[in-house]
C-alpha positions as CSV (number, residue, x, y, z in Angstrom):
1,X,0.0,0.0,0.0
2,X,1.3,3.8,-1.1
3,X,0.8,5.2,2.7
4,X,2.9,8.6,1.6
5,X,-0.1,8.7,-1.8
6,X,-3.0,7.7,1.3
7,X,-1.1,10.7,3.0
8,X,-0.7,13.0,0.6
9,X,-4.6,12.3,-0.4
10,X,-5.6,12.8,3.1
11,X,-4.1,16.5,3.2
12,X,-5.5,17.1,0.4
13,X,-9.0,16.8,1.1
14,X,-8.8,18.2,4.2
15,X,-7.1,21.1,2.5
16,X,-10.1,21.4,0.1
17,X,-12.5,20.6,2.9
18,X,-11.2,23.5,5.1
19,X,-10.9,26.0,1.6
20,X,-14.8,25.1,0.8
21,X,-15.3,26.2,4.3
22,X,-13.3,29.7,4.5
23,X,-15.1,30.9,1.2
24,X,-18.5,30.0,2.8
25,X,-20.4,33.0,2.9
26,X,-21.3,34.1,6.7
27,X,-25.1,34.1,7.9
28,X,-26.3,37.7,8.9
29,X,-28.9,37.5,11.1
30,X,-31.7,40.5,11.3
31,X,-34.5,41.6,14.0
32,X,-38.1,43.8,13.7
33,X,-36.8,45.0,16.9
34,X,-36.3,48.8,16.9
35,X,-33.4,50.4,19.1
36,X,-34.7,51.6,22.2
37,X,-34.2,55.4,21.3
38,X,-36.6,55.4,18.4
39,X,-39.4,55.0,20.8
40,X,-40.2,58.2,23.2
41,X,-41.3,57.0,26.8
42,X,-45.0,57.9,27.6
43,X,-46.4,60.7,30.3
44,X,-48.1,59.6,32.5
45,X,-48.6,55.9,31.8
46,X,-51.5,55.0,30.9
47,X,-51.7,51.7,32.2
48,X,-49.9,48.9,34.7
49,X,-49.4,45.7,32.2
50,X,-49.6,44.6,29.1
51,X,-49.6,41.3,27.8
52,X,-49.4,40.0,23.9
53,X,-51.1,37.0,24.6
54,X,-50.6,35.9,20.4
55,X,-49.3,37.0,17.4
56,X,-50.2,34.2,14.6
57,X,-47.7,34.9,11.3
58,X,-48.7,33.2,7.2
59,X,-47.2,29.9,7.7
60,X,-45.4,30.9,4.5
61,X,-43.1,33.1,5.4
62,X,-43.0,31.3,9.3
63,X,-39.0,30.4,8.3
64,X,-35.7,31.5,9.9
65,X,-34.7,32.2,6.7
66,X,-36.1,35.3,4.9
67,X,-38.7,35.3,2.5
68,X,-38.6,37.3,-0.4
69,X,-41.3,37.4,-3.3
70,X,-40.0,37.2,-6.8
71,X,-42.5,38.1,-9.3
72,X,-46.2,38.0,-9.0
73,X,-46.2,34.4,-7.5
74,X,-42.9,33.3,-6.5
75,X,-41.5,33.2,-3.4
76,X,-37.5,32.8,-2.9
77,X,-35.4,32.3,0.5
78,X,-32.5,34.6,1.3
79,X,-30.3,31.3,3.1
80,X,-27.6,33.3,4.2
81,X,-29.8,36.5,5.5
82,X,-32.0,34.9,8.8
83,X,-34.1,35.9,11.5
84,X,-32.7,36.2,15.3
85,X,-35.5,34.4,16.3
86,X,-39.1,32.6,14.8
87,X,-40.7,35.7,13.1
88,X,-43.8,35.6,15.5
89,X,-41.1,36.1,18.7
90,X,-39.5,38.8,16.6
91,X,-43.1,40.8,16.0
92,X,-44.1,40.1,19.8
93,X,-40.9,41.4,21.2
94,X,-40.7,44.4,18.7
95,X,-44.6,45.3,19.6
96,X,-44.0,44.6,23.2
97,X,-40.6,47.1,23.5
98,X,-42.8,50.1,21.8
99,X,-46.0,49.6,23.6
100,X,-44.0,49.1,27.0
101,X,-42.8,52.3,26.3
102,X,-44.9,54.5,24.9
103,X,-48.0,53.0,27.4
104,X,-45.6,53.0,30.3
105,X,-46.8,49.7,30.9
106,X,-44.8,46.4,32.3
107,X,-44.8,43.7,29.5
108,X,-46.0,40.3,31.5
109,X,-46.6,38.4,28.3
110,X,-46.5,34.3,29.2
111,X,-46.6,35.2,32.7
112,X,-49.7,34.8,35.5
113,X,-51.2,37.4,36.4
114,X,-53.8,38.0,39.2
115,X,-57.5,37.1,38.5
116,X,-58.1,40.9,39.4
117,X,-55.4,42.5,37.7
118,X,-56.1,45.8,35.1
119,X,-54.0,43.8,31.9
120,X,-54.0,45.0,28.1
121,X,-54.9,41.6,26.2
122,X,-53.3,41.9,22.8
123,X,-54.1,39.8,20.1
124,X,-52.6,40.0,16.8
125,X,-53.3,37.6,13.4
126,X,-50.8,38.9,10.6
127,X,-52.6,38.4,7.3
128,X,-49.6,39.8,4.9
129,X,-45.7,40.1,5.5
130,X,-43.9,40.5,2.0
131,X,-40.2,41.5,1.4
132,X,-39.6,42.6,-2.1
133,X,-36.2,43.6,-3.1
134,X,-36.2,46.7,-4.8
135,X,-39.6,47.7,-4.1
136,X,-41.6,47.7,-0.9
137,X,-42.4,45.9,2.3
138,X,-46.0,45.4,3.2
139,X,-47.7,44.2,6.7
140,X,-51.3,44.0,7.1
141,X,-52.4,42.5,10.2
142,X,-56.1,42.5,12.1
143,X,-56.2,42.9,16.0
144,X,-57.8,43.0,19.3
145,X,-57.2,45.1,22.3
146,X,-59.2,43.7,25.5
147,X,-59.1,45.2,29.2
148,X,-60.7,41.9,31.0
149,X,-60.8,43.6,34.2
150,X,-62.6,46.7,33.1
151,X,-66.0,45.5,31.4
152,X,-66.8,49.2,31.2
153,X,-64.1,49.0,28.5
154,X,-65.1,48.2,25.0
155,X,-62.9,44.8,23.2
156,X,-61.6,47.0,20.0
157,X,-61.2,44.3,16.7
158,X,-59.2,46.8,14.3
159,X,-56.9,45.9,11.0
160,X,-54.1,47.6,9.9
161,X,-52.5,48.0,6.4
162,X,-49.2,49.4,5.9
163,X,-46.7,49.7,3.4
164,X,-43.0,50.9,2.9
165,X,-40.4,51.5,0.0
166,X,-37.4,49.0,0.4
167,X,-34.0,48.5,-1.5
168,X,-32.4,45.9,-2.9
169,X,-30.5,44.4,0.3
170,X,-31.9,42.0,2.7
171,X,-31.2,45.0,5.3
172,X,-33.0,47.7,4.2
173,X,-36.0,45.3,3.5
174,X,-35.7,43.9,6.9
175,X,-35.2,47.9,7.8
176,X,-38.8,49.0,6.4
177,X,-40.5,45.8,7.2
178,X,-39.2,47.1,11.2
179,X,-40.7,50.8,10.5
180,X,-44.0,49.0,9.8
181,X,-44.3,47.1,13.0
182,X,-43.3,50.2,14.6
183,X,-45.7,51.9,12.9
184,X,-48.5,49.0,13.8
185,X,-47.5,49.6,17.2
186,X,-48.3,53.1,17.1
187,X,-51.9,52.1,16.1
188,X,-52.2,49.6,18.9
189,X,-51.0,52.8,21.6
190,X,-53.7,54.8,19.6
191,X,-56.4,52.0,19.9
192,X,-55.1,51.4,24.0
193,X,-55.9,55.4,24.1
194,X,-59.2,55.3,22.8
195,X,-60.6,52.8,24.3
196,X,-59.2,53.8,27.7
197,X,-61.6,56.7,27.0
198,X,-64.5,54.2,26.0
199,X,-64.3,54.8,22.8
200,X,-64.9,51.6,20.1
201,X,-63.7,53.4,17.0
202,X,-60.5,52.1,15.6
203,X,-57.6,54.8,14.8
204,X,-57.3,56.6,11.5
């Protein structure tokens, strides 16, 4: 048997092993979560807790990876361009950070709360969540806003359409898809507003 040829083949593939590796593109992971600067604190708070009890996302675009239309009915994943965490945790946390603030409320989502206790009960079903590259981001989403606790308080059942201009990079898509649920989170402090004042009309 050749041992120095077994040898000689041995570095080799490791060689090309390790060289297929190194040229390997790295995985750039993104988040709907805005920094915590872009959201201005409420005064006074309106209320004690809040608690985003679901957000349900189109099992299409439910990946790590992102999801990016191509045409009028394709849909393409960016491999290397991922999600820090399932999409729905993304949208909760990024909702929960800008209502926290802006309500000056204490997020206690998927944790017990007393029987008793005054909590905001949100519920969001997101009906669209596109990425197109070189065109727009679009989030439409219907959702409820209950205040258990106060029956006084009218349940509010709202939807919300939004779109965005994007660019061609998986950032700024993933950069106007985050202004959206910021924006959606502005309509669920508006809709927390009104019907704190007992009002059942959804916001403009």
């Amino acid at each position: 048997m050749n041992r120095p040829f077994l040898r000689c083949g041995t570095v080799c593939l490791l060689a090309a092993t390790l060289g297929a590796c190194a040229s390997a593109p790295a995985i750039r992971f993104h988040t709907l979560v805005a920094p915590a600067s872009t959201t201005a604190p409420a005064s006074p708070a309106l209320l004690d807790r809040l608690d985003i009890a679901s957000v349900i996302v189109p099992a299409g675009v439910d990946r790590q990876e992102l999801v990016v239309r191509q045409g009028t009915a394709g849909l393409g994943l960016l491999e290397n361009d991922r999600w820090s965490a399932p999409l729905a945790d993304e949208l909760r946390q990024a909702l929960a950070n800008s209502l926290g603030s802006t309500l000056g409320a204490r997020n206690v989502s998927g944790l017990p709360s007393p029987v008793d206790a005054d909590v905001l009960q949100i519920r969001v079903a997101v009906r669209s969540f596109e990425l197109q590259a070189g065109a727009k981001a679009i989030l439409t989403a219907d959702w409820t806003l209950e205040r258990a606790a106060r029956r006084e308080l009218p349940t509010l059942t709202c939807s919300t359409r939004l779109s965005a201009e994007a660019g061609n990079t998986a950032s700024s898509m993933v950069e106007a898809q985050q202004k959206l649920v910021q924006t959606l989170a502005s309509a669920l402090d508006a809709g927390a507003r009104a019907q704190a004042s007992g009002s059942a009309r959804c916001p403009d």
